[in-house]
C-alpha positions, 0 to 999 in steps of 0.5 A, a space after each residue: 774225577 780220578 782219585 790219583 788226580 787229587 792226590 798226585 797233584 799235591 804230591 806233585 806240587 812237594 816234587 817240584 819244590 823239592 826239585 827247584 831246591 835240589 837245581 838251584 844248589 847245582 850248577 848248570 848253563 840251563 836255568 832249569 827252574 825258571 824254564 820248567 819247575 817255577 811255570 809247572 809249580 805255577 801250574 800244579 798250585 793253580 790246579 790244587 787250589 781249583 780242586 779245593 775250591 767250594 766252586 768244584 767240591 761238589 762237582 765230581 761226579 759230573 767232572 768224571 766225564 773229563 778223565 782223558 783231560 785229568 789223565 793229560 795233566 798226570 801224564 804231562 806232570 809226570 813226564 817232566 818230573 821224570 826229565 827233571 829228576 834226569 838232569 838232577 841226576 846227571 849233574 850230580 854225578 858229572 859234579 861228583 866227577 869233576 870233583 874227584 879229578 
Protein backbone atom coordinates (compact mmCIF):
# COMPACT_ATOMS: atom_id res chain seq x y z
CA UNK A 1 0.00 0.00 0.00
CA UNK A 2 1.43 3.54 -0.83
CA UNK A 3 2.90 5.10 2.23
CA UNK A 4 1.43 8.66 1.38
CA UNK A 5 -1.93 6.74 1.96
CA UNK A 6 -1.55 5.98 5.46
CA UNK A 7 -0.05 9.18 6.38
CA UNK A 8 -2.19 11.59 4.31
CA UNK A 9 -5.28 10.30 5.67
CA UNK A 10 -4.74 11.36 9.12
CA UNK A 11 -3.39 14.35 8.27
CA UNK A 12 -6.66 14.81 6.10
CA UNK A 13 -8.92 13.99 8.77
CA UNK A 14 -6.67 17.32 11.02
CA UNK A 15 -7.66 19.51 7.67
CA UNK A 16 -10.82 18.86 7.71
CA UNK A 17 -11.60 19.59 11.26
CA UNK A 18 -9.78 22.42 10.95
CA UNK A 19 -11.86 23.55 8.19
CA UNK A 20 -15.62 22.78 9.50
CA UNK A 21 -13.81 25.36 12.40
CA UNK A 22 -12.75 27.67 10.15
CA UNK A 23 -16.53 27.60 8.10
CA UNK A 24 -18.45 27.53 10.83
CA UNK A 25 -17.08 31.00 12.11
CA UNK A 26 -17.85 32.59 8.54
CA UNK A 27 -20.93 33.43 7.33
CA UNK A 28 -22.18 31.79 4.05
CA UNK A 29 -25.51 31.02 2.26
CA UNK A 30 -23.88 27.39 1.58
CA UNK A 31 -23.93 25.25 4.72
CA UNK A 32 -20.34 24.16 3.51
CA UNK A 33 -19.75 21.63 6.17
CA UNK A 34 -22.89 19.82 6.28
CA UNK A 35 -22.64 19.28 2.42
CA UNK A 36 -18.92 18.35 2.19
CA UNK A 37 -16.67 18.46 5.24
CA UNK A 38 -18.93 16.83 7.74
CA UNK A 39 -19.55 13.34 4.88
CA UNK A 40 -15.67 13.67 3.86
CA UNK A 41 -14.92 13.60 7.69
CA UNK A 42 -17.08 10.78 7.91
CA UNK A 43 -14.94 9.31 5.22
CA UNK A 44 -11.35 9.80 6.07
CA UNK A 45 -12.29 8.65 9.64
CA UNK A 46 -13.80 5.30 8.15
CA UNK A 47 -10.65 4.79 6.12
CA UNK A 48 -8.17 5.80 9.08
CA UNK A 49 -9.94 3.26 11.35
CA UNK A 50 -9.95 0.61 8.26
CA UNK A 51 -6.21 0.87 7.94
CA UNK A 52 -5.76 0.49 12.02
CA UNK A 53 -7.71 -2.34 12.14
CA UNK A 54 -5.86 -5.75 13.15
CA UNK A 55 -8.07 -7.02 10.15
CA UNK A 56 -5.64 -4.99 7.30
CA UNK A 57 -2.47 -4.49 9.33
CA UNK A 58 -1.09 -7.36 7.68
CA UNK A 59 -2.30 -6.93 4.55
CA UNK A 60 -0.07 -4.53 2.78
CA UNK A 61 1.73 -6.29 0.44
CA UNK A 62 -1.33 -7.83 -0.85
CA UNK A 63 -3.26 -4.56 -0.95
CA UNK A 64 -0.26 -2.93 -3.21
CA UNK A 65 -2.28 -4.47 -6.04
CA UNK A 66 -5.31 -1.80 -5.44
CA UNK A 67 -2.91 1.81 -5.64
CA UNK A 68 -4.99 3.11 -8.57
CA UNK A 69 -8.05 3.01 -6.00
CA UNK A 70 -5.94 4.50 -2.90
CA UNK A 71 -4.45 6.98 -5.28
CA UNK A 72 -8.42 7.83 -6.37
CA UNK A 73 -9.18 8.32 -2.51
CA UNK A 74 -5.95 10.81 -2.38
CA UNK A 75 -6.81 12.67 -5.18
CA UNK A 76 -10.48 13.14 -4.63
CA UNK A 77 -9.58 14.15 -0.87
CA UNK A 78 -7.05 16.37 -2.13
CA UNK A 79 -9.17 18.23 -4.46
CA UNK A 80 -12.02 18.96 -2.21
CA UNK A 81 -9.47 20.09 0.57
CA UNK A 82 -8.13 22.41 -2.09
CA UNK A 83 -11.88 23.68 -3.13
CA UNK A 84 -12.70 24.05 0.58
CA UNK A 85 -9.49 26.04 1.26
CA UNK A 86 -10.89 28.45 -1.77
CA UNK A 87 -14.13 29.14 -0.42
CA UNK A 88 -12.49 29.88 3.02
CA UNK A 89 -10.46 32.13 1.45
CA UNK A 90 -12.83 34.19 -0.56
CA UNK A 91 -15.13 34.52 2.43
CA UNK A 92 -12.63 36.09 4.17
CA UNK A 93 -11.29 38.38 2.31
CA UNK A 94 -14.86 39.40 0.81
CA UNK A 95 -15.49 39.53 5.22
CA UNK A 96 -12.35 41.73 5.29
CA UNK A 97 -14.18 44.01 2.39
CA UNK A 98 -17.25 44.58 3.74
CA UNK A 99 -15.74 45.50 6.88
CA UNK A 100 -13.74 48.22 5.81
CA UNK A 101 -16.48 49.73 3.92
Amino acid sequence: MDRSYKKDIPKFRTALEEMKEDLSALSTKTDWTKLRVEPLLEHVIRLDQILKSPKFARETVRLRQGVAMFHADLVYLRTNLKALKAIIADRRRSGQRSHKS
